[in-house]
PAZAPA-4460 file (N, C-alpha, C; in steps of 0.05 Angstrom, whole numbers, plus 32768, in hexadecimal, padded with zeros to 4 digits):
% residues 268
    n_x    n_y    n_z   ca_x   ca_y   ca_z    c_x    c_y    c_z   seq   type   mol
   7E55   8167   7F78   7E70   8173   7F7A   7E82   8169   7F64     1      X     A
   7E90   817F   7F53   7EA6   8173   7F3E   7EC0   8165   7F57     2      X     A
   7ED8   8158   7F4A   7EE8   813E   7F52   7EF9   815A   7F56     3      X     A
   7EFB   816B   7F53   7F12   8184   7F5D   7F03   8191   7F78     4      X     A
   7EE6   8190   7F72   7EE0   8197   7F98   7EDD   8184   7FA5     5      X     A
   7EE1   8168   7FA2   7EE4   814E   7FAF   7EFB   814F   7FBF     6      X     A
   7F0B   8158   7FAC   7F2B   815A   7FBD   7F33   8170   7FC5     7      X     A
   7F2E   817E   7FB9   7F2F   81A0   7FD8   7F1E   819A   7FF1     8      X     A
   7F09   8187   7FEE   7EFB   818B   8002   7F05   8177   8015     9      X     A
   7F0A   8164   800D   7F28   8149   801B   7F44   8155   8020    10      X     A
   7F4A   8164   800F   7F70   816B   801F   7F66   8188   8031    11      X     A
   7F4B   818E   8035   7F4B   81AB   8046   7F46   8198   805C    12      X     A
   7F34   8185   8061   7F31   816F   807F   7F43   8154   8083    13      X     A
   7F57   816F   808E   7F76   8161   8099   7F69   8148   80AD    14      X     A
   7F59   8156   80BC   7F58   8133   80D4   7F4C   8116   80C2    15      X     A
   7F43   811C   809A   7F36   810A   8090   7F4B   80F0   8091    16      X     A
   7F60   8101   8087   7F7A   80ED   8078   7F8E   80FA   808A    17      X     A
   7F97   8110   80A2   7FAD   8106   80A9   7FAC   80FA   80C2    18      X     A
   7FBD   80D9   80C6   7FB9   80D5   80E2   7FC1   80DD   80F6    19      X     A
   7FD4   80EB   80F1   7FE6   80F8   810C   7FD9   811A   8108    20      X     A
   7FC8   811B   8101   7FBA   813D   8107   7FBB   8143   8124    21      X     A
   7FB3   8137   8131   7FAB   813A   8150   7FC2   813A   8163    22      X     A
   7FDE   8133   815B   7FF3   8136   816E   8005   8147   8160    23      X     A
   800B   815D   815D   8026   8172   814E   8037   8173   8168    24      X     A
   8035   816E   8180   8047   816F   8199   805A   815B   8199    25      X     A
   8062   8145   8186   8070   8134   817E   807E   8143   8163    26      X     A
   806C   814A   8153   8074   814B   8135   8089   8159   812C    27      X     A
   80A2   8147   8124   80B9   8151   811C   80AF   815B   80FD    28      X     A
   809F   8156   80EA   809A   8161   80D1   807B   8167   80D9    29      X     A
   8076   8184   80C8   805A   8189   80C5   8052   8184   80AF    30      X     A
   8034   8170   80B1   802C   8165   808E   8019   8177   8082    31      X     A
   801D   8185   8071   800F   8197   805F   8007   8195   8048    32      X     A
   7FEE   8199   803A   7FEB   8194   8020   7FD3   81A7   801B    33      X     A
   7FD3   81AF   7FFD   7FBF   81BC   7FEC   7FB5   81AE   7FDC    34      X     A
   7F9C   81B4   7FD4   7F98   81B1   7FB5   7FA9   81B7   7F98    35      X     A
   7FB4   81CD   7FA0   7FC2   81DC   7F8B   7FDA   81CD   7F8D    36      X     A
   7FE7   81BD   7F96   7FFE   81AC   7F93   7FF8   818E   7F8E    37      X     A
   7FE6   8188   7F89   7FE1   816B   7F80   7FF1   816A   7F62    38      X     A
   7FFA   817E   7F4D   7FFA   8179   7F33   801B   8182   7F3B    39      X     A
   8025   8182   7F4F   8041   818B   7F58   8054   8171   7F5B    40      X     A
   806F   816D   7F51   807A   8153   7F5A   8088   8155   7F7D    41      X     A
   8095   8170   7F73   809A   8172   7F8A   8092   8179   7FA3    42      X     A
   8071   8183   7F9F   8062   8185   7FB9   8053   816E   7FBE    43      X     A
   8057   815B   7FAA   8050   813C   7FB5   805F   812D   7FC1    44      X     A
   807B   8139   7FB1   8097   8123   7FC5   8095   8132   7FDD    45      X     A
   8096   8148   7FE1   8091   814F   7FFB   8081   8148   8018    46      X     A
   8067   8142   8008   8054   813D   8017   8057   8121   801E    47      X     A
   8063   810B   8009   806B   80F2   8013   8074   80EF   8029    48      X     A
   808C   8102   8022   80A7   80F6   8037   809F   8101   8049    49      X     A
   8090   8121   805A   8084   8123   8071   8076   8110   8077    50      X     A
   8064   8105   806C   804E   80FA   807E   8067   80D5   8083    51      X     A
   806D   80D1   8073   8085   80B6   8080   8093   80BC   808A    52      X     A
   809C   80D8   8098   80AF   80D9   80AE   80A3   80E3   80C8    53      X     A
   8092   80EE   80C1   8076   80F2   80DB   806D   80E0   80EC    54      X     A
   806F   80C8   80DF   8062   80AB   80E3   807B   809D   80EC    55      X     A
   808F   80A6   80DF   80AF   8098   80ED   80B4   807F   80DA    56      X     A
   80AC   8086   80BE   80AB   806B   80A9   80BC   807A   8096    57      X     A
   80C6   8092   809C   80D3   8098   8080   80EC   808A   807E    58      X     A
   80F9   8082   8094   8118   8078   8089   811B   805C   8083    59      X     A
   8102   8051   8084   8106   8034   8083   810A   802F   8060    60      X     A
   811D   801F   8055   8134   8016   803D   811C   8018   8025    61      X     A
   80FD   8011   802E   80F1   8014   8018   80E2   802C   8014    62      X     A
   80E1   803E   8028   80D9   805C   8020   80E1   8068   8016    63      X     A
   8109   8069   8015   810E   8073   8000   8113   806F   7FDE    64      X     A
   80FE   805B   7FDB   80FF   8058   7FBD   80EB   8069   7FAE    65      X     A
   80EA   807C   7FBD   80D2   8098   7FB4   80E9   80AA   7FA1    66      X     A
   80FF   80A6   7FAB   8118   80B6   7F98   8120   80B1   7F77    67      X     A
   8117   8096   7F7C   8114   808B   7F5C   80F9   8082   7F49    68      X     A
   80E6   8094   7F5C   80CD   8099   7F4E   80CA   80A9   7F31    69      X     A
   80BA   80A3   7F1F   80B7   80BB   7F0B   80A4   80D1   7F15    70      X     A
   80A5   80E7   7F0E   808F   80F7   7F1A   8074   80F7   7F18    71      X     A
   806E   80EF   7F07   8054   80E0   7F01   8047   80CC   7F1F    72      X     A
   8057   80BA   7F23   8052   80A8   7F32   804E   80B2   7F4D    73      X     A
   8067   80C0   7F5D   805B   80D8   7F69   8044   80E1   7F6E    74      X     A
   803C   80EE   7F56   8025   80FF   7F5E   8010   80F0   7F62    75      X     A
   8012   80D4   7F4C   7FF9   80C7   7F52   7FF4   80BC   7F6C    76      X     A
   8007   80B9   7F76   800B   80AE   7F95   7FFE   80B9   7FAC    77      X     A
   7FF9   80D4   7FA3   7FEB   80E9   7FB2   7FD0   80ED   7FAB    78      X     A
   7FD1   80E9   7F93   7FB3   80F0   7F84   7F9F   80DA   7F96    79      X     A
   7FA9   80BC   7F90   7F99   80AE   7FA3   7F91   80AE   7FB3    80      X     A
   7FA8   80AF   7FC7   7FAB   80B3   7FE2   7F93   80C6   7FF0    81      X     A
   7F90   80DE   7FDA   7F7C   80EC   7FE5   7F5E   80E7   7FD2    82      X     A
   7F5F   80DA   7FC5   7F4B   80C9   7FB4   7F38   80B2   7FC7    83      X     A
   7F50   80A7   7FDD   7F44   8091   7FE9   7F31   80A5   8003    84      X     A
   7F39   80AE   800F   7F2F   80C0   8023   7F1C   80CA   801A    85      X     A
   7F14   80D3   8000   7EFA   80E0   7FF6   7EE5   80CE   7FF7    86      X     A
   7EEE   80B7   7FE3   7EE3   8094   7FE7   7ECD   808F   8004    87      X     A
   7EE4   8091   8016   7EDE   8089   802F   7ECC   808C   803C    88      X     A
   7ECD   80AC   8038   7EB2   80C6   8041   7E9D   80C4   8035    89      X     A
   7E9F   80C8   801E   7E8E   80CD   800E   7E7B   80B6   8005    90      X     A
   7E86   809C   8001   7E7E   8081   7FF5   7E73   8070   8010    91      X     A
   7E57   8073   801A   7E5A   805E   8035   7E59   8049   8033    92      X     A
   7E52   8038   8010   7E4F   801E   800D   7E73   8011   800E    93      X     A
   7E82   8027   8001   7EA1   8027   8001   7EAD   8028   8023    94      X     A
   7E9E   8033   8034   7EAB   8035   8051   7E9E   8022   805C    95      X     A
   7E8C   801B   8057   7E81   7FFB   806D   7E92   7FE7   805C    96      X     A
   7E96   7FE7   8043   7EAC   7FCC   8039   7EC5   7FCC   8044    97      X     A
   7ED5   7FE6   8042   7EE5   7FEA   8059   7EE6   7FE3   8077    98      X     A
   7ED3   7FEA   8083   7EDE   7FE5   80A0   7ECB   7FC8   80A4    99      X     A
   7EC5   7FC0   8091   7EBA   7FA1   8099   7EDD   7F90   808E   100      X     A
   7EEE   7F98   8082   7F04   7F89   8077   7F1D   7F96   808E   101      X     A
   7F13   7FA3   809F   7F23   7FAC   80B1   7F1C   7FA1   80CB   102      X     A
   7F04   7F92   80CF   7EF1   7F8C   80E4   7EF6   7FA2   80FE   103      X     A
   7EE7   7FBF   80EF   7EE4   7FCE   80FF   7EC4   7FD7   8102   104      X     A
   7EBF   7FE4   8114   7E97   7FEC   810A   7EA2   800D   810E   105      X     A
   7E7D   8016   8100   7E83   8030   80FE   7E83   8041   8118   106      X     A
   7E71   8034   8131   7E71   8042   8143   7E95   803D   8152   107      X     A
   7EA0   8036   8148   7EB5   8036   8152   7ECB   8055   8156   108      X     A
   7ECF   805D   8167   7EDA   8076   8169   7EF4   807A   8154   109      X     A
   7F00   8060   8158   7F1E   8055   8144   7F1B   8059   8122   110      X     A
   7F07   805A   811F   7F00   8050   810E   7F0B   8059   80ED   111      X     A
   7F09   807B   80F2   7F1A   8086   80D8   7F38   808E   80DE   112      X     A
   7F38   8082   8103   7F55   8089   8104   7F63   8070   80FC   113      X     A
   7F4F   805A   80F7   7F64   8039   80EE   7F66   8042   80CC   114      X     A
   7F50   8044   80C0   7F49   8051   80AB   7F69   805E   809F   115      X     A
   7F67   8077   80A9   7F7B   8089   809F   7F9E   8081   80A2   116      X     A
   7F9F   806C   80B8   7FB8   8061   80B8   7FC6   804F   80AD   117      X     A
   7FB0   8036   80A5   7FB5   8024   808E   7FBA   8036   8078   118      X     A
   7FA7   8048   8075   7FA2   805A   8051   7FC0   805F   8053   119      X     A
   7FCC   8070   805A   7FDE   8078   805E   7FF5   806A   8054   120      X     A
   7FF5   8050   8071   800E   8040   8062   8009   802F   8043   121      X     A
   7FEC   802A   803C   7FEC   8021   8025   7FF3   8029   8010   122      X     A
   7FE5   804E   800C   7FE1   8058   7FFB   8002   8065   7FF1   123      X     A
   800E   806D   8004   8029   807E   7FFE   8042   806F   7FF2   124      X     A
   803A   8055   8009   804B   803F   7FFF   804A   802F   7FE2   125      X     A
   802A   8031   7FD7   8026   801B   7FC5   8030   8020   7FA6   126      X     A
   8042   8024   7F9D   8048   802A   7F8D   806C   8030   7F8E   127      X     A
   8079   8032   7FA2   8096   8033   7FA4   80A5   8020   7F9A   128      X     A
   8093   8005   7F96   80A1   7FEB   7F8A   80AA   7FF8   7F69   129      X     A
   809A   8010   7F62   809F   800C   7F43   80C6   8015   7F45   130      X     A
   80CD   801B   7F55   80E6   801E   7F4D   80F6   800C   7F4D   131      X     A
   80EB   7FF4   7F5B   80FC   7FDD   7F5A   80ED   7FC3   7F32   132      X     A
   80D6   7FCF   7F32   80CB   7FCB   7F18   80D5   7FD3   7F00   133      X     A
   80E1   7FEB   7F03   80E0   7FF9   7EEF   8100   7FFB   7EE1   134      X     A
   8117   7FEE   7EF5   8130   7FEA   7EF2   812E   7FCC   7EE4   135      X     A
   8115   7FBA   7EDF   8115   7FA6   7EC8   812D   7F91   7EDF   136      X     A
   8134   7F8B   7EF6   814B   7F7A   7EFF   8139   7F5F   7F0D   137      X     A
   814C   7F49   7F04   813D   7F2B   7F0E   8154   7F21   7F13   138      X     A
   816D   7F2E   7F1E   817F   7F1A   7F29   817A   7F04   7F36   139      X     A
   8190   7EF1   7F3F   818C   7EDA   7F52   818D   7EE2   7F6B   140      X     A
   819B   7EF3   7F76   8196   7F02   7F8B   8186   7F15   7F94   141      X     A
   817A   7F26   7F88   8161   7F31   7F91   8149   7F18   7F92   142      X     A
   814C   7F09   7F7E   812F   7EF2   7F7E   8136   7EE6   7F9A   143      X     A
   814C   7EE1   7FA4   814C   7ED3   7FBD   813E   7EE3   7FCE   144      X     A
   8148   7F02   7FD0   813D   7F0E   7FE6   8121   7F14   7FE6   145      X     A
   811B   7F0D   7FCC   80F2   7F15   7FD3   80EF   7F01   7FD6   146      X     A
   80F5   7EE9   7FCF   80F0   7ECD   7FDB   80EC   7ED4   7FF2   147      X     A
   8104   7ED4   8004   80FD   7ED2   8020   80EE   7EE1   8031   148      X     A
   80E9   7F02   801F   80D6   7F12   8026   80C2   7F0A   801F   149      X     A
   80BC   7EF7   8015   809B   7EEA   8019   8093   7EDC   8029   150      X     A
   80A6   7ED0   8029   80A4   7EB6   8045   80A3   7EC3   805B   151      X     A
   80A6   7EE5   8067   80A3   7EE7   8071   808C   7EF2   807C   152      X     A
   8080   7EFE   8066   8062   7F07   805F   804C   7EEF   8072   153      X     A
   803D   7F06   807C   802B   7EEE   8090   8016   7EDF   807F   154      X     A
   8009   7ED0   807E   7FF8   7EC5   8074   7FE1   7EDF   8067   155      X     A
   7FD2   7ED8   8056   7FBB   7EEE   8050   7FA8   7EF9   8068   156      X     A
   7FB0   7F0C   8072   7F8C   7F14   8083   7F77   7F11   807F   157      X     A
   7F64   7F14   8092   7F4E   7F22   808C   7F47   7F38   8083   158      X     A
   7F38   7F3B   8068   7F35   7F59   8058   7F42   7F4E   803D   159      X     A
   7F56   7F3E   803E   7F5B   7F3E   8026   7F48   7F24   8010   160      X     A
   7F52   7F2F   7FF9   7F38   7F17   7FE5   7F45   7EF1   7FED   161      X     A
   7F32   7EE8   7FEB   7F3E   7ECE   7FE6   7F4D   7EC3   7FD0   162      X     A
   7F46   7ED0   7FB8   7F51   7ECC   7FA9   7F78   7ECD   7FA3   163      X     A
   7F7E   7ED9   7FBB   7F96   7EE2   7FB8   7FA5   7ED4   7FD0   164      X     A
   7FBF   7ECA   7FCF   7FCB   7EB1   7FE8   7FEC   7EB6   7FD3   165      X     A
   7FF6   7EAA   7FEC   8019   7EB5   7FEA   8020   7EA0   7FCE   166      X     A
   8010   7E8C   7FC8   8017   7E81   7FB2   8014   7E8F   7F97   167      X     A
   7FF4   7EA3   7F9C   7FF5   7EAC   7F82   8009   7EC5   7F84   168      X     A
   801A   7ECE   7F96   8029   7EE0   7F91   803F   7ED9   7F8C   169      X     A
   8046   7EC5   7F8D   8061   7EB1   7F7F   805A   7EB0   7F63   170      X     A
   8048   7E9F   7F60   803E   7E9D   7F41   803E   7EB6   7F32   171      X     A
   802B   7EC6   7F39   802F   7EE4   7F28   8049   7EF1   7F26   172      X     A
   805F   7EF0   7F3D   8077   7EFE   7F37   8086   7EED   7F20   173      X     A
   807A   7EDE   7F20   8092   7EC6   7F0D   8082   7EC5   7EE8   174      X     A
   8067   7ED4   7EF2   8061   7ED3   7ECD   8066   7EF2   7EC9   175      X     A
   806E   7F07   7EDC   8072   7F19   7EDC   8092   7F20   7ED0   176      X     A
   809E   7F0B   7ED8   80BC   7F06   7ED3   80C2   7EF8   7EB7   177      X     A
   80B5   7EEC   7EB3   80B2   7EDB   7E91   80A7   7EED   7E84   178      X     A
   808F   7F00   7E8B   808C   7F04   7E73   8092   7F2B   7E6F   179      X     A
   8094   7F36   7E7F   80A3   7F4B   7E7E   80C0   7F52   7E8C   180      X     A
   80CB   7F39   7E93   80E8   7F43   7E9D   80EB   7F53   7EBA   181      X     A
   80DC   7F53   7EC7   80D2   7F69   7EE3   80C9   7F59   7EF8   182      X     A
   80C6   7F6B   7F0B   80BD   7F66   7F20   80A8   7F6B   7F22   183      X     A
   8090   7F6C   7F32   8078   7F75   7F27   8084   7F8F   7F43   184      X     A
   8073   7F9F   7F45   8071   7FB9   7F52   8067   7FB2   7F72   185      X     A
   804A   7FB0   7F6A   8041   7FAA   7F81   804A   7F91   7F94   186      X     A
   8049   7F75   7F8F   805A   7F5D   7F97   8079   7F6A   7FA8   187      X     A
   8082   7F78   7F94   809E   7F76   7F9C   8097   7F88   7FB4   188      X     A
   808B   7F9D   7FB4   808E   7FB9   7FC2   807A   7FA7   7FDB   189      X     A
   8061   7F9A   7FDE   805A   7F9B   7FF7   8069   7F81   8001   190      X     A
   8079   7F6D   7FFA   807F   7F5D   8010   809D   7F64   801F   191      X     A
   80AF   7F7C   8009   80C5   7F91   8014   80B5   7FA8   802D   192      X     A
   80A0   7FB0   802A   8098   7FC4   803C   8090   7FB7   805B   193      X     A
   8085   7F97   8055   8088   7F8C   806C   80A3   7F8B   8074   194      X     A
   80B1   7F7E   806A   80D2   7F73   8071   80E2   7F91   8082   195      X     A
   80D9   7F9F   8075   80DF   7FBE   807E   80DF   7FC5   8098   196      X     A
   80C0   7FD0   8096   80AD   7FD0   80A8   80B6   7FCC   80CC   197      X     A
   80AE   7FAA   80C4   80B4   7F97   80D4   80D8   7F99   80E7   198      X     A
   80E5   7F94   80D4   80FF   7FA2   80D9   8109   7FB3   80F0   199      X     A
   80FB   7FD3   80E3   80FB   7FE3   80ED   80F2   7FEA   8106   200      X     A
   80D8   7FE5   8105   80C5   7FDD   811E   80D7   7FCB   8134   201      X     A
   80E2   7FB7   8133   80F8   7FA9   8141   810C   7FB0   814B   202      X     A
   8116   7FCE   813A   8131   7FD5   8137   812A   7FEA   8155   203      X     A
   810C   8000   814F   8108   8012   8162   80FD   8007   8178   204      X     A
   80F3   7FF4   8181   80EB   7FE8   8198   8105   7FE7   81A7   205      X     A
   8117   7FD5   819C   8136   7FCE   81A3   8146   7FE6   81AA   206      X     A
   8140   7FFD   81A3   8150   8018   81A4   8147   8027   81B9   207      X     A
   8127   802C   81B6   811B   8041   81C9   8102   8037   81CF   208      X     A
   80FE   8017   81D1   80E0   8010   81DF   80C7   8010   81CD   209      X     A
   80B3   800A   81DC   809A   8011   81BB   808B   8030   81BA   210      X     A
   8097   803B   81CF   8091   8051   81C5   80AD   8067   81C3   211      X     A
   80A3   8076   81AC   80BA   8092   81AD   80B4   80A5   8190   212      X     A
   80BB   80C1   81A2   80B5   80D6   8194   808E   80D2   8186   213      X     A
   8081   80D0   81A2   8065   80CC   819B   805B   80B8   818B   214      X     A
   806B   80A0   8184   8061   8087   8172   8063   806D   817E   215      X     A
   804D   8066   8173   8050   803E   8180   805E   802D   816D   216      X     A
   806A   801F   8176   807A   800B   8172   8077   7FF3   816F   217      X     A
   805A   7FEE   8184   805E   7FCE   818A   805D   7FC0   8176   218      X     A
   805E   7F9F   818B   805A   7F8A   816E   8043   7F86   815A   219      X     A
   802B   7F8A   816E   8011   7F8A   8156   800F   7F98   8143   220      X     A
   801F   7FB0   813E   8029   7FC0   8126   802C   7FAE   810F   221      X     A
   802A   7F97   811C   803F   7F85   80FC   8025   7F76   80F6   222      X     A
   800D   7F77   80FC   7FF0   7F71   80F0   7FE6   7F7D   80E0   223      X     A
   7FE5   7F97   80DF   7FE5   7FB0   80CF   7FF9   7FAE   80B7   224      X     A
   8010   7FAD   80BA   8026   7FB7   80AC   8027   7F94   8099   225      X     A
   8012   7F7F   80A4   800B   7F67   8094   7FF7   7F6E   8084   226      X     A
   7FDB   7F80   8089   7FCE   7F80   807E   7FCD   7F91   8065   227      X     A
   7FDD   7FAA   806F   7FE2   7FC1   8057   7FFE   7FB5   8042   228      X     A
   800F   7FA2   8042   8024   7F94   8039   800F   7F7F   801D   229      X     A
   7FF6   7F71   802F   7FEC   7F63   8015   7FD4   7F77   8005   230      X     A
   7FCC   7F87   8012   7FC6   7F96   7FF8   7FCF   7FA4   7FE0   231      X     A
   7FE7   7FAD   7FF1   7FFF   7FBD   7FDC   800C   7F9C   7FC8   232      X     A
   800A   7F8C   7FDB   8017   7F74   7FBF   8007   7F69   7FAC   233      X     A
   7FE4   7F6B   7FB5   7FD8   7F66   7FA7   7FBF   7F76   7F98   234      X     A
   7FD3   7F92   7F99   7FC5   7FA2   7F87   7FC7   7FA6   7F6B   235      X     A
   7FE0   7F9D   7F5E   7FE3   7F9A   7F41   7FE1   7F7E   7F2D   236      X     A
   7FD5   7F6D   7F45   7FD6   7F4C   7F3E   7FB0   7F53   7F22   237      X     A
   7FBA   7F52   7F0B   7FA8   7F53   7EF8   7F96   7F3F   7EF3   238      X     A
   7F7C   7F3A   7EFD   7F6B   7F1D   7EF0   7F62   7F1F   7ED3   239      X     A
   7F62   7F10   7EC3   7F58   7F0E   7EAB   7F44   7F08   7E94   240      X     A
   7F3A   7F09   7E8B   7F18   7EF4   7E82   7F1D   7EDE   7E6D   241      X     A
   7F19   7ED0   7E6C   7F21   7EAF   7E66   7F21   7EB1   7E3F   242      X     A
   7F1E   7EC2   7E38   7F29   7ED2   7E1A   7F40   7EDC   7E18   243      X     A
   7F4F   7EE3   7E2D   7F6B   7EEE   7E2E   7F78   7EEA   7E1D   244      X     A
   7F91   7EFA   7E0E   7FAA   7EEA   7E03   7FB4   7ED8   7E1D   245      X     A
   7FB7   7EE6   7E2F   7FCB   7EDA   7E3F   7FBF   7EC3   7E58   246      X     A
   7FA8   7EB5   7E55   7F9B   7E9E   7E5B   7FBC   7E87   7E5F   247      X     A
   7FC0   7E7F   7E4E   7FD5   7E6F   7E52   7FE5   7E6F   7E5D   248      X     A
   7FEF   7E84   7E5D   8004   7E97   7E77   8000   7E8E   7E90   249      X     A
   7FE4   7E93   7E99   7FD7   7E99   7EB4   7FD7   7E78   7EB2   250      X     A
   7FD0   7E5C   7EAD   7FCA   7E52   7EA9   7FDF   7E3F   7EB6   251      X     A
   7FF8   7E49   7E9E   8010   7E3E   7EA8   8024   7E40   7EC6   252      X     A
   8010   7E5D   7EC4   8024   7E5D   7EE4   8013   7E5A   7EFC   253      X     A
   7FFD   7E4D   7EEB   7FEB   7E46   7F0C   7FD0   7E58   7F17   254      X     A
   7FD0   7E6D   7F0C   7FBC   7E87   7F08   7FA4   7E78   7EFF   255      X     A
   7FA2   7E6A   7EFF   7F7F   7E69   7EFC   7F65   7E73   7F02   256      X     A
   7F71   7E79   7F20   7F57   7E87   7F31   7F5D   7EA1   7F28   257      X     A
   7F6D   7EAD   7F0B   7F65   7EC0   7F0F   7F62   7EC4   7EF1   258      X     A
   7F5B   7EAD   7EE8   7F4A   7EB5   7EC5   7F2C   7EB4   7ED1   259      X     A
   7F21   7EC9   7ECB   7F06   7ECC   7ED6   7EEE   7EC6   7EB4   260      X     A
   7EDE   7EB3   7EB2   7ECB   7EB8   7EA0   7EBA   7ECB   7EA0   261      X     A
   7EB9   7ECA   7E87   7EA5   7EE1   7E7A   7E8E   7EE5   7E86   262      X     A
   7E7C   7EF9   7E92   7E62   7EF5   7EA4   7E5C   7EEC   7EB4   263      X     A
   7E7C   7EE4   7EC6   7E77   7EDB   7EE4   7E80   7EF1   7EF6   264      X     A
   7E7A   7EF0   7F06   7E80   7F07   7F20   7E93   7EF4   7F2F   265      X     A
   7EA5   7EFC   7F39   7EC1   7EFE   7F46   7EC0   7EF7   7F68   266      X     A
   7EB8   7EE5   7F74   7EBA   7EE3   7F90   7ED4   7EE7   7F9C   267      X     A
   7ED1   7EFD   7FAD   7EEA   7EFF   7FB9   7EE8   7F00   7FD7   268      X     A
***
């Protein structure tokens, strides 16, 4: 199959990637998508902001930084999104690595419904930090508040690499800050989506209980919303091969574990 009937054949099997297919008796937005709008900005902003208000995540402070997206970014946001779901299906050495980092099995009934709900919050979300990236700002006051949005960040899960711990995400934002002036994207964007998240989740329990308008609420939500938070932070964290220019860099700020030599394989 060419990579254009990969993805007709993924956005036509709505129950692949959408998780709320099965309840529209709730659904204040209906989530729709084509093939023929993947190369669309605005049938991708579209399709964002339905499927995060479907889910009851669209209003939370960091969803709307989809408004200061470029369109590019957008679309790619989608392109994945339905990139990973093809993955999933199609790749079973790629779906047993998955639901072993999810500690789910396959006979599990849950299984593409846990699948499709992490994807979801990872995929749509992971990339919204670029607007906080892309405005180049390192005040003293924003650095405070991701400070403390890290500290609030739970420890690493299960699923994620070892190689990656709340120290190296201190370290990387700070050679990220020396040496391009920024924030990094990912870092900033998943330990805000927790802080969010979390928030919010708190805010609707407190309002209308853990359930309303067909969605859960509860607290174990915030296991999930830990685990899809360190992938999104540690999806743009770059390792390097011990030839680098920037060896010293990494060096200096503590990155070691992530100058990798030449001809070694990477335990993670």
């Amino acid at each position: 199959m060419t990579l254009e009937e990969l993805y007709a054949e993924a956005i036509g099997n709505e129950k692949l990637w959408n998780y709320y297919s099965d309840d529209y008796a709730y659904a204040k937005t209906r989530i729709e998508f084509a093939y023929s709008k993947l190369n669309s900005y605005s049938d991708c902003k579209k399709f964002i902001d339905a499927y995060l208000h479907r889910g009851g995540k669209g209003d939370i402070p960091y969803a709307k930084n989809i408004e200061e997206l470029l369109p590019s970014r957008v679309k790619h946001i989608v392109s994945c999104f339905f990139l990973g779901s093809i993955f999933y299906i199609k790749c079973l050495r790629i779906r047993k690595s998955i639901e072993s980092s999810l500690q789910i099995t396959r006979t599990s009934e849950s299984t593409s419904g846990n699948f499709s709900y992490l994807w979801f919050l990872t995929c749509l979300f992971h990339d919204l930090g670029y607007a906080v990236e892309d405005h180049k700002r390192t005040s003293k006051k924003e650095n405070d508040m991701y400070n403390d949005y890290l500290k609030e960040l739970p420890s690493r899960p299960y699923g994620i690499p070892t190689l990656y711990n709340k120290k190296t995400l201190k370290s990387y934002s700070l050679l990220r800050a020396c040496q391009h002036s920024c924030y990094d994207h990912g870092i900033v964007g998943g330990i805000s989506l927790f802080h969010d998240l979390c928030i919010y989740r708190r805010r609707m329990v407190e309002s209308f209980g853990e359930k309303h308008d067909g969605l859960y609420w509860g607290k174990e939500l915030e296991k999930h919303f830990g685990f899809v938070s360190w992938v999104i932070a540690c999806h743009n964290i770059w390792m390097i091969n011990e030839h680098s220019t920037d060896v010293a860099a990494y060096k200096f700020f503590g990155l070691n574990n992530l100058i990798i030599k030449v001809g070694c394989q990477v335990c993670v």
